[in-house]
DSSP file (Angstrom, degrees, kcal/mol; ACC not computed):
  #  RESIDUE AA STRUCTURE BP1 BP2  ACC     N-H-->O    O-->H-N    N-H-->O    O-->H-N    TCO  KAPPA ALPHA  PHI   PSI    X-CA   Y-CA   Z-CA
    1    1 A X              0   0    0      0, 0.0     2,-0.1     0, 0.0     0, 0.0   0.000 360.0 360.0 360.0 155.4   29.1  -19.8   18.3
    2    2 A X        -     0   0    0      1,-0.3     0, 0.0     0, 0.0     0, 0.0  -0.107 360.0-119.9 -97.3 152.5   29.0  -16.4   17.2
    3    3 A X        -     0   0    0      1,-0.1    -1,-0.3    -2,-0.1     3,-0.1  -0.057  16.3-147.9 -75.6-153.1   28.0  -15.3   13.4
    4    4 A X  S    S+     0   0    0      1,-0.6     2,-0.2     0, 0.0    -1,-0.1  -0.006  71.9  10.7-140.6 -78.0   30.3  -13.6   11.4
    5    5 A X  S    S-     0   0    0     -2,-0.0     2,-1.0     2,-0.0    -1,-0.6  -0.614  82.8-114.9 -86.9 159.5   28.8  -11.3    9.1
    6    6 A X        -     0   0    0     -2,-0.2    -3,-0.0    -3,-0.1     0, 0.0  -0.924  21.0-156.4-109.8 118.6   25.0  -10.5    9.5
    7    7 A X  S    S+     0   0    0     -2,-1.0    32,-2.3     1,-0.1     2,-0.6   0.377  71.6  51.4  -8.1 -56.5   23.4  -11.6    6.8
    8    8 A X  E     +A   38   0A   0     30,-0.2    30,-0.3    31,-0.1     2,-0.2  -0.990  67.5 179.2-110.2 118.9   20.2   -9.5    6.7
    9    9 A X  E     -A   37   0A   0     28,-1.0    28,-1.2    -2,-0.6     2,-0.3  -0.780  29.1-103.2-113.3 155.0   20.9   -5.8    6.9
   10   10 A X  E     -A   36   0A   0     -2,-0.2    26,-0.2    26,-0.2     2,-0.2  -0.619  35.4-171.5-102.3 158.8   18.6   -3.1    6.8
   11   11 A X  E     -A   35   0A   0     24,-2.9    24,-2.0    -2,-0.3     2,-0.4  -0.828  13.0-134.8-135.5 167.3   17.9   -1.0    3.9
   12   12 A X  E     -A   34   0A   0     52,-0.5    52,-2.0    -2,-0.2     2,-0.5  -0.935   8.9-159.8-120.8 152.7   16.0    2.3    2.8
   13   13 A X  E     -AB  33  63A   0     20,-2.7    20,-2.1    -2,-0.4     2,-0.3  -0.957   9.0-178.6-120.9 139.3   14.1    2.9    0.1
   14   14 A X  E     -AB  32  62A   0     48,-2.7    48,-0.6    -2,-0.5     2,-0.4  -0.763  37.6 -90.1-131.2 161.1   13.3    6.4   -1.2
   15   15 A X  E  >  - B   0  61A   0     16,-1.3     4,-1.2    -2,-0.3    46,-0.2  -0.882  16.6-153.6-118.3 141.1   11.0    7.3   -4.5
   16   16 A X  H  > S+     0   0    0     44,-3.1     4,-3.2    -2,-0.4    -1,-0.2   0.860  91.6  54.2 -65.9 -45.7   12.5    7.4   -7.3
   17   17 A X  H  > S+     0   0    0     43,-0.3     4,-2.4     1,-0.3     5,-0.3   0.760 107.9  48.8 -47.6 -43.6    9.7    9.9   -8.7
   18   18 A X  H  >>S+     0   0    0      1,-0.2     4,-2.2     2,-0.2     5,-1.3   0.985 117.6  46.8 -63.5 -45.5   10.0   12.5   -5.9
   19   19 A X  H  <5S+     0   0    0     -4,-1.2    -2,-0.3     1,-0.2    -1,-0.2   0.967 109.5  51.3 -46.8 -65.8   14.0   12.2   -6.5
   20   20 A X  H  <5S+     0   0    0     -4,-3.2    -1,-0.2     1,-0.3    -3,-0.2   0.722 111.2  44.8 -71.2 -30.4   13.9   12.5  -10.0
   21   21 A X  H  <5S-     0   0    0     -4,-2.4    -1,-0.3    -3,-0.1    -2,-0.2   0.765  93.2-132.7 -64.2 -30.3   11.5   16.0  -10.2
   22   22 A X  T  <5 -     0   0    0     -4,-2.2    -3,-0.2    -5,-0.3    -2,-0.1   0.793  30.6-163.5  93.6  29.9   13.3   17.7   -7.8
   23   23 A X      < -     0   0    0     -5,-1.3    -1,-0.1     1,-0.1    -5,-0.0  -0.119  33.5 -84.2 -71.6 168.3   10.1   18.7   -6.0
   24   24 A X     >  -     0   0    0      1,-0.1     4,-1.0     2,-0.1    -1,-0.1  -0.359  31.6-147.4 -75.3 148.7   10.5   21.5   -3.6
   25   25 A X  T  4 S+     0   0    0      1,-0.2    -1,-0.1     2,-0.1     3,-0.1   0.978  92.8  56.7 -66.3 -50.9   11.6   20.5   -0.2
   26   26 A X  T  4 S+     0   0    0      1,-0.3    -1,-0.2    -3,-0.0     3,-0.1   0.719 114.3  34.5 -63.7 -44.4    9.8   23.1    1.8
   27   27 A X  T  4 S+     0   0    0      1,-0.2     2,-0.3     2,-0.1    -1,-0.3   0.949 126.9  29.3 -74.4 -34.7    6.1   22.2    0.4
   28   28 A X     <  -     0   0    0     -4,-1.0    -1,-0.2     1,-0.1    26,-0.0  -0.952  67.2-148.9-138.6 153.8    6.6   18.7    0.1
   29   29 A X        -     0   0    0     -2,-0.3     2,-0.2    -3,-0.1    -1,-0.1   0.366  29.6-115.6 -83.7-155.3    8.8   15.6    1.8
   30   30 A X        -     0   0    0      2,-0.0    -5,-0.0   -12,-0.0    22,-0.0  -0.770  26.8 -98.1-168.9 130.7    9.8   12.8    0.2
   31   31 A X        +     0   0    0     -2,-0.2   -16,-1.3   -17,-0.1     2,-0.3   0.044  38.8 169.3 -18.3 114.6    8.9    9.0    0.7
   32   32 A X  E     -A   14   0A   0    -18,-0.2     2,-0.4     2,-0.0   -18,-0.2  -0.981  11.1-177.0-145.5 152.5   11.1    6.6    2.6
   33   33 A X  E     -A   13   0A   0    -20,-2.1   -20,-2.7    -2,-0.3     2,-0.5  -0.980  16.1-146.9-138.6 128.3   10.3    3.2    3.7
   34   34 A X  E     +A   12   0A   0     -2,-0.4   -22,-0.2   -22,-0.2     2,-0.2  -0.980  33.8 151.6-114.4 132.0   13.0    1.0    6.1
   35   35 A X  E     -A   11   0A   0    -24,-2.0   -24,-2.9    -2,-0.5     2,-0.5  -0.909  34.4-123.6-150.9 169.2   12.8   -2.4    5.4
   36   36 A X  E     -A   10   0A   0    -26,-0.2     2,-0.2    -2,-0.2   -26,-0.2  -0.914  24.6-173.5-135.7 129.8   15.5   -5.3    5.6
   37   37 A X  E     -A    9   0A   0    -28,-1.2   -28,-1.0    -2,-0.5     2,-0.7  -0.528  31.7 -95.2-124.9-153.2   16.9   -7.8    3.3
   38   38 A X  E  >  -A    8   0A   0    -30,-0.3     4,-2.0    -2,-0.2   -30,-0.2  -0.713  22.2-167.4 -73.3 110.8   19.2  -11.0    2.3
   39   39 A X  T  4 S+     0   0    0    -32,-2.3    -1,-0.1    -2,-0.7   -31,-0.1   0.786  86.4  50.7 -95.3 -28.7   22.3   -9.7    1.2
   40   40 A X  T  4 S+     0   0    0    -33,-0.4     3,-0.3     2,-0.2    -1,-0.1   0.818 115.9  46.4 -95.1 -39.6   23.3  -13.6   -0.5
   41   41 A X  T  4 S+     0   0    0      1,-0.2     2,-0.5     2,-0.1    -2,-0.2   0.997 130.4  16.2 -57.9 -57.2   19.9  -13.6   -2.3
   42   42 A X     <  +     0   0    0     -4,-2.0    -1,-0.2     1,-0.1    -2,-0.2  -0.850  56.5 160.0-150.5 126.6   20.2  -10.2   -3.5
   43   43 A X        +     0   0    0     -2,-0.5     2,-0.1    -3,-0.3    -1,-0.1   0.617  58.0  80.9 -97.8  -8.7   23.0   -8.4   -3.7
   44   44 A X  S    S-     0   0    0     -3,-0.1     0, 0.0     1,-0.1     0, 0.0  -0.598  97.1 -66.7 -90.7 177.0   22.1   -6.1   -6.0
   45   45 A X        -     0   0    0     -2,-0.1     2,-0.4     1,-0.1    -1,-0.1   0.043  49.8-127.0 -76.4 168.4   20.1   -3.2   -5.3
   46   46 A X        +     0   0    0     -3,-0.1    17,-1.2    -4,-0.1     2,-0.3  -0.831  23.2 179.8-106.0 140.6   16.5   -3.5   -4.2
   47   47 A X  E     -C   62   0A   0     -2,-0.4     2,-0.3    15,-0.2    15,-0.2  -0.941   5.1-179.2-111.3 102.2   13.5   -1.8   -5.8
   48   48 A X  E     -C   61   0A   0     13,-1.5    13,-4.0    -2,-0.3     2,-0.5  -0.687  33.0-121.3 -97.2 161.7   10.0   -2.4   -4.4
   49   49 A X  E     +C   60   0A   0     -2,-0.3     2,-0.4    11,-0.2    11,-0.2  -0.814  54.2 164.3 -78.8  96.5    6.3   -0.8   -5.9
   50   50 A X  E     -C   59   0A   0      9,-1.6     9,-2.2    -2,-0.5     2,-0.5  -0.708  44.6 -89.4-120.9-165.8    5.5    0.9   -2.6
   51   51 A X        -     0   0    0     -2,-0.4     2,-0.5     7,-0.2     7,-0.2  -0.865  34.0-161.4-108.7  86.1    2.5    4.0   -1.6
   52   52 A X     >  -     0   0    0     -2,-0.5     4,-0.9     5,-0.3     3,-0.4  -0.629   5.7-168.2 -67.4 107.5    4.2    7.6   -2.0
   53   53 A X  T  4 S+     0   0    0     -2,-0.5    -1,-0.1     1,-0.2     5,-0.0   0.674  86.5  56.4 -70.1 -17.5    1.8   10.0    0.1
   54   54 A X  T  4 S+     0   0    0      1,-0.1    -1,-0.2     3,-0.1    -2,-0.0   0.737 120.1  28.9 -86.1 -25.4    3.8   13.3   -1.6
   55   55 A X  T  4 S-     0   0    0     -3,-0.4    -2,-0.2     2,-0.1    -1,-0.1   0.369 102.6-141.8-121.2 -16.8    3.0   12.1   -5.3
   56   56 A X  S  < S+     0   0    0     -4,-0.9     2,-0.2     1,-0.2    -3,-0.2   0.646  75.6  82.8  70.9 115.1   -0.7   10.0   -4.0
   57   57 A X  S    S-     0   0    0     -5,-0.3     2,-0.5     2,-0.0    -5,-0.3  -0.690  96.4 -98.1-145.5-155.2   -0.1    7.2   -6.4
   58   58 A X        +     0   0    0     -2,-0.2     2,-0.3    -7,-0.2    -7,-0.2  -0.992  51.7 175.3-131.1 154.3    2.3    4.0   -5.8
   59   59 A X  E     - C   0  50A   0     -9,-2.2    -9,-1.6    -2,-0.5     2,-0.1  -0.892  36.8 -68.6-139.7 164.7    5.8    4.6   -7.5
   60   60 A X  E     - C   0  49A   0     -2,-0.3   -44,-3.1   -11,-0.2     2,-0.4  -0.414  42.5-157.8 -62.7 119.8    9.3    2.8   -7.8
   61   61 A X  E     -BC  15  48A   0    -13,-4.0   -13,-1.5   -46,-0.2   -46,-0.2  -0.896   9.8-159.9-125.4 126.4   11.1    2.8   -4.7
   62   62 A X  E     -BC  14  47A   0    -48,-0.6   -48,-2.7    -2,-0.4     2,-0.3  -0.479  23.8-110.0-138.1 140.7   15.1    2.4   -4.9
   63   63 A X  E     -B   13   0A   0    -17,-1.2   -50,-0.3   -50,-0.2     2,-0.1  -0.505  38.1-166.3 -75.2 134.0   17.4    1.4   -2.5
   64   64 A X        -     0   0    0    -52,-2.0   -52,-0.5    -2,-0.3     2,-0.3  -0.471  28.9-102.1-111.9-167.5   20.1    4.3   -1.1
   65   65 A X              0   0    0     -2,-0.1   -54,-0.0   -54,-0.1    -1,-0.0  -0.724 360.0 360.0-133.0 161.0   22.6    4.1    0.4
   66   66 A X              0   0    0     -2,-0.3    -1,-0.1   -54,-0.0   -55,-0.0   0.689 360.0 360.0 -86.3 360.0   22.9    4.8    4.3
């Protein structure tokens, strides 16, 4: 039998920090991590602690939208 919906879908995560200064594109990127979760566990959005290499520290990273 088939599935119906799939279940786990993948998601991105961006930092919030880079987002939220506005830092310039051209000198510096900005953090993204793909990673995949449970959509009936949580359906709201996900925020993990991850390791921003553009700010060196580890910062809030918030799910966006594809």
């Amino acid at each position: 039998m088939a599935k119906g919906k799939d279940v786990r879908g993948t998601v991105i995560l961006e930092c919030t920090n880079c987002v939220r200064n506005g830092l310039n594109k051209e000198l510096r990127g900005l953090s993204r991590y793909i990673t995949q979760k449970n959509r009936h566990n949580t359906p709201s959005r996900l925020e993990l602690i991850k390791f921003c290499p553009y700010c060196y520290k580890h910062t809030i990273h918030g799910e966006i939208k594809k």
